[in-house]
N, C-alpha and C positions, 0 to 999 in steps of 0.2 A: 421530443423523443422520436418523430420520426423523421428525422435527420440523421439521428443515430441508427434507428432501423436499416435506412438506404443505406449508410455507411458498412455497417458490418452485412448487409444481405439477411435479416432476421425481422419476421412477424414481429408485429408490436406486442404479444404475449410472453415473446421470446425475449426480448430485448429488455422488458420488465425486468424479469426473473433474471439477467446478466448484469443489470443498473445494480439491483437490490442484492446480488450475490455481491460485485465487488463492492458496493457502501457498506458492506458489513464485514468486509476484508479492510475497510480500510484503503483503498485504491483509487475511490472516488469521493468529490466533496459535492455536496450538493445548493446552492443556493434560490431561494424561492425571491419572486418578483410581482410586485399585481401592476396591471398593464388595464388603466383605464378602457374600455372597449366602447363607450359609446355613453359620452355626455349628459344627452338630455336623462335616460335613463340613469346615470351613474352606476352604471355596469360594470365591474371592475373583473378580469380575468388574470388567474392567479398562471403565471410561469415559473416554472422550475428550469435551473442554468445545472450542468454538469459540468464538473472538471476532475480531470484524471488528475492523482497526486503520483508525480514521482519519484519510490522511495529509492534510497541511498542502501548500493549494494554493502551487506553485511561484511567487513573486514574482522578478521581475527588481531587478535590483540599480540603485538611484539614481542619475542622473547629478549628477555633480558642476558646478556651469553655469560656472564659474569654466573647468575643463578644457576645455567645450565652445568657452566663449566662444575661451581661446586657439586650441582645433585652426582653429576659424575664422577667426583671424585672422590664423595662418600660411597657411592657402592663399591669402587674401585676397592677399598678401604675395608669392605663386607665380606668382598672376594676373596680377599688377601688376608684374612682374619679366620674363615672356614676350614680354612686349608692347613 
Protein backbone atom coordinates (compact mmCIF):
# COMPACT_ATOMS: atom_id res chain seq x y z
CA UNK A 1 0.00 0.00 0.00
CA UNK A 2 2.51 2.39 0.17
CA UNK A 3 3.59 2.06 -3.14
CA UNK A 4 0.38 2.99 -4.08
CA UNK A 5 0.35 5.92 -1.56
CA UNK A 6 3.79 7.47 -3.23
CA UNK A 7 2.12 6.79 -6.45
CA UNK A 8 -1.00 8.66 -6.27
CA UNK A 9 0.79 11.48 -3.62
CA UNK A 10 -1.90 10.30 -0.70
CA UNK A 11 -1.51 9.54 3.22
CA UNK A 12 -1.91 5.80 3.94
CA UNK A 13 -5.45 6.75 5.56
CA UNK A 14 -6.29 8.18 2.37
CA UNK A 15 -5.29 5.77 0.00
CA UNK A 16 -7.27 2.99 2.34
CA UNK A 17 -10.45 4.78 1.89
CA UNK A 18 -9.63 4.94 -2.28
CA UNK A 19 -8.48 0.93 -2.33
CA UNK A 20 -11.73 0.11 -0.54
CA UNK A 21 -13.89 2.82 -2.46
CA UNK A 22 -12.92 1.31 -5.96
CA UNK A 23 -13.18 -2.80 -4.54
CA UNK A 24 -16.61 -1.99 -3.95
CA UNK A 25 -16.94 -0.27 -7.47
CA UNK A 26 -15.62 -3.06 -8.82
CA UNK A 27 -12.33 -1.42 -10.34
CA UNK A 28 -9.93 -3.33 -8.31
CA UNK A 29 -9.31 -7.11 -7.46
CA UNK A 30 -7.47 -7.85 -4.58
CA UNK A 31 -5.20 -10.85 -4.02
CA UNK A 32 -3.75 -11.93 -0.48
CA UNK A 33 -0.28 -13.76 -0.03
CA UNK A 34 1.69 -14.96 3.35
CA UNK A 35 5.45 -14.31 2.90
CA UNK A 36 7.35 -16.49 5.36
CA UNK A 37 9.30 -13.65 7.34
CA UNK A 38 11.51 -15.49 9.54
CA UNK A 39 12.07 -19.24 9.86
CA UNK A 40 13.17 -20.20 13.14
CA UNK A 41 10.24 -18.41 14.38
CA UNK A 42 7.87 -19.50 11.59
CA UNK A 43 6.57 -15.97 11.25
CA UNK A 44 4.47 -15.73 8.42
CA UNK A 45 3.39 -12.01 7.15
CA UNK A 46 0.21 -11.78 5.30
CA UNK A 47 0.43 -9.41 1.83
CA UNK A 48 -2.13 -8.06 -0.04
CA UNK A 49 -1.33 -7.67 -4.27
CA UNK A 50 -3.75 -4.97 -5.97
CA UNK A 51 -4.95 -4.97 -9.51
CA UNK A 52 -6.87 -2.58 -11.23
CA UNK A 53 -9.63 -4.33 -13.64
CA UNK A 54 -10.20 -2.72 -16.72
CA UNK A 55 -13.75 -2.61 -17.69
CA UNK A 56 -15.00 -2.61 -21.34
CA UNK A 57 -16.51 0.83 -22.40
CA UNK A 58 -20.36 0.29 -22.52
CA UNK A 59 -21.62 0.04 -26.33
CA UNK A 60 -25.32 0.55 -27.12
CA UNK A 61 -26.91 -2.08 -28.91
CA UNK A 62 -27.35 -1.75 -33.04
CA UNK A 63 -30.39 -0.80 -34.56
CA UNK A 64 -31.82 -2.95 -36.79
CA UNK A 65 -32.91 -0.40 -40.01
CA UNK A 66 -35.38 -2.83 -41.35
CA UNK A 67 -37.29 -2.45 -37.60
CA UNK A 68 -36.67 1.32 -37.82
CA UNK A 69 -37.71 1.67 -41.20
CA UNK A 70 -41.16 -0.26 -40.24
CA UNK A 71 -41.89 1.67 -36.83
CA UNK A 72 -41.84 4.52 -39.42
CA UNK A 73 -43.98 3.63 -41.54
CA UNK A 74 -46.70 2.72 -39.20
CA UNK A 75 -46.92 6.11 -37.87
CA UNK A 76 -46.62 7.43 -41.29
CA UNK A 77 -49.76 5.40 -41.62
CA UNK A 78 -51.30 7.13 -38.13
CA UNK A 79 -50.62 10.36 -39.74
CA UNK A 80 -52.35 9.66 -42.82
CA UNK A 81 -55.32 7.99 -41.15
CA UNK A 82 -56.00 11.39 -38.54
CA UNK A 83 -56.43 13.53 -41.17
Amino acid sequence: MTQISNLFGLRGAQTQRLLALMMSQGRVETKKFAILVNKEYSLVRPIVHYRLIKKKPISLPKRNARKVSAVNKSWKCLEHNSM
